[in-house]
C-alpha positions in Angstrom: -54.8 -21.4 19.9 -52.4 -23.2 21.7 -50.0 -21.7 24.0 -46.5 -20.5 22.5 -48.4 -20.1 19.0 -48.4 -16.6 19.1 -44.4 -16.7 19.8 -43.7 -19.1 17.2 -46.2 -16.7 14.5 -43.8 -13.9 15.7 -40.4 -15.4 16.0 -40.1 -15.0 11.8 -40.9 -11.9 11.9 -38.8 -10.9 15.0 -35.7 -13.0 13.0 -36.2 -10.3 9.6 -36.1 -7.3 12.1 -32.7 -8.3 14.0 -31.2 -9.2 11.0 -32.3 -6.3 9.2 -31.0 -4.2 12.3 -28.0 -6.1 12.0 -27.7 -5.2 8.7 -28.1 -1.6 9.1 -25.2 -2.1 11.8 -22.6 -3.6 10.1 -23.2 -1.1 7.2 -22.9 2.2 9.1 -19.5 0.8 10.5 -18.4 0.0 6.9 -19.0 3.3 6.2 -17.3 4.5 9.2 -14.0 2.5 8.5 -14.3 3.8 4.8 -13.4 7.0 6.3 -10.8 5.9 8.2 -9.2 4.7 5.7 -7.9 8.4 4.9 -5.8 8.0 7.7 -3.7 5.1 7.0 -0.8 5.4 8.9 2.7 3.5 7.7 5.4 2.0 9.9 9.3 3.0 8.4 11.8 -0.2 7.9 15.4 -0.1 7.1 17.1 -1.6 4.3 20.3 -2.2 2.4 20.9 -2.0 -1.5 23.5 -3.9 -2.9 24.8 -2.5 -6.1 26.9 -4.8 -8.6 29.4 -2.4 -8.7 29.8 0.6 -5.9 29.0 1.0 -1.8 26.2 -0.1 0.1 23.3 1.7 0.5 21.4 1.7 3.5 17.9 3.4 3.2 15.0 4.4 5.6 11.7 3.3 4.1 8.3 4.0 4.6 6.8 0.4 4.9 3.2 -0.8 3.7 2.8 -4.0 4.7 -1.0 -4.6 5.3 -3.8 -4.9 2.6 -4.8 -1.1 3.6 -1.5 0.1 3.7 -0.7 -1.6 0.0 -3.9 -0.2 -1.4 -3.3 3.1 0.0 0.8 3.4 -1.4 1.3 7.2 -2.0 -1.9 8.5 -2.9 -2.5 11.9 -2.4 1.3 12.4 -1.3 2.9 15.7 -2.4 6.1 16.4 -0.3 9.1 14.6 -2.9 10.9 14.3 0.2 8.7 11.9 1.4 9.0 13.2 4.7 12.8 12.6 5.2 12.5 9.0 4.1 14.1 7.5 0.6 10.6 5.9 -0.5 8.0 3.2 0.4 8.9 -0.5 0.7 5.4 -2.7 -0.1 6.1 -6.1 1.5 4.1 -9.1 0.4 3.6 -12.5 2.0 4.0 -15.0 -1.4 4.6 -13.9 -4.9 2.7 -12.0 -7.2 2.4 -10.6 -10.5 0.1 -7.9 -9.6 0.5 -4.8 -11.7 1.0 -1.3 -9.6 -1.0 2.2 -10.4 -1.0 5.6 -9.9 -4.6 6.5 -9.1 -5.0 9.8 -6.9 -1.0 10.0 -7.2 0.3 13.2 -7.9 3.7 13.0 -7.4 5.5 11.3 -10.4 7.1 8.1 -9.1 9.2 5.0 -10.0 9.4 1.5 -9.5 11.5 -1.2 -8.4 9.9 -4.8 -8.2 12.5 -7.5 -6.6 12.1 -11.5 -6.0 12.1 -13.2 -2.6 15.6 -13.0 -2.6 15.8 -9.7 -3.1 17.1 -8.8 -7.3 15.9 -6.7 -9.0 13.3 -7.8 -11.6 12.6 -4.8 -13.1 11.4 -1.0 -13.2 9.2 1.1 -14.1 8.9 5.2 -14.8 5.3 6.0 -13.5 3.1 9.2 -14.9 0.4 10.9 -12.1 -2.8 9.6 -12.9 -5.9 11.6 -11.5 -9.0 9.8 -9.6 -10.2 8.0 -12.5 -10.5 3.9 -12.9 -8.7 4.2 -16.2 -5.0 4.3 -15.2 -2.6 2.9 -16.5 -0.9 -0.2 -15.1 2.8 -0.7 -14.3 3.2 -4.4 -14.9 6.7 -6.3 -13.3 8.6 -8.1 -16.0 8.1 -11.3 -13.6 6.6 -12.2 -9.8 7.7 -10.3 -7.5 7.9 -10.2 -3.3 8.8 -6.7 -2.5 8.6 -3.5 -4.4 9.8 -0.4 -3.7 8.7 3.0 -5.4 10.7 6.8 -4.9 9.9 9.8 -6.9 10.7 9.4 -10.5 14.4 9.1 -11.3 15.9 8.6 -7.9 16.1 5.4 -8.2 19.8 5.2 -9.6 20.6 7.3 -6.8 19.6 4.9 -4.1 22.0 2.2 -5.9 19.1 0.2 -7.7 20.6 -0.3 -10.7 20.5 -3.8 -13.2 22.2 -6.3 -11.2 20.9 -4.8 -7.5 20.1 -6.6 -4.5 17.6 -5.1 -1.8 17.9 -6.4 2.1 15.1 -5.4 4.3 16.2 -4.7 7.6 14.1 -6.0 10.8 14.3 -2.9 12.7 12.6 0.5 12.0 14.7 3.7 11.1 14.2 7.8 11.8 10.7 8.5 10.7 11.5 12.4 9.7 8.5 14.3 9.6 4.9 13.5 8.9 4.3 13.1 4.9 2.0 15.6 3.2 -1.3 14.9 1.4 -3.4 16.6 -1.1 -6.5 17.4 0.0 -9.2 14.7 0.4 -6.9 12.2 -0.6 
């Protein structure tokens, strides 16, 4: 045998090991940030509806704004006051089309989807759905850049109405108390 054959034989099976130990790695921190994601945390934004007929309205969001945050919405979310704020702003970064849903949602909600300019597209009434993959989905009449969703029927209330214009504000506003969560969700 020549010397540094013995290394070379090994190195293969020295390369499976660490990247079978890599593996195992990156797979119990997966599962670790799988579990944080329970504890999705959202910023609060201001904003200003503008009705086509009537006053201003200037609201205090909750604000999802990251993949996480988008995904998570208000699942699991019991307290109708939203804890103080008037609902939950999801921002995104180009135009979509994507549909929304109310998967582990218990707290009947509705929907405003508006353009990059801020009108309203359109809305949506949306039923509690349990933690199923068969939910229904709660398609915008067109693409959309922001949407907004408050429990179901308040929307009027906040001024978004046919003919509505939403502002986002670039500051935060008075976060109110911490929302509430069902169990487990």
């Amino acid at each position: 045998m020549r010397r540094g054959s013995i290394n070379t034989a090994l190195a293969p099976a020295s390369l499976v090991l660490g990247a079978a130990a890599l593996a195992l790695a990156l797979s119990l921190s997966l599962l670790r940030s799988d579990d944080s994601a329970q504890a999705v945390e959202f910023g609060r934004i201001s904003a200003t509806v503008i009705p086509p007929d009537g006053p201003r309205r200037d609201l205090c969001l909750l604000h999802a704004e990251t993949p996480r945050q988008i995904q998570r919405g208000l699942m699991g979310v019991t307290d109708r006051a939203l804890g103080g704020c008037d609902g939950m702003a999801f921002t995104f970064s180009a135009d979509t089309t994507g549909p929304f849903w109310m998967r582990n949602t218990p707290l009947p909600l509705s929907i405003a989807y508006f353009d990059a300019k801020g009108r309203l597209v359109s809305t949506a009434d949306m039923k509690p759905c349990g933690d199923h993959p068969r939910c229904p989905l709660y398609p915008p009449a067109r693409e959309y850049r922001l949407a907004v969703e408050a429990p179901r029927g308040q929307l009027p209330g906040l001024g978004i109405v046919p003919g509505a214009r939403l502002v986002l504000g670039e500051r935060g506003c008075d976060p109110g108390p911490r929302l509430t969560r069902t169990a487990g969700a």
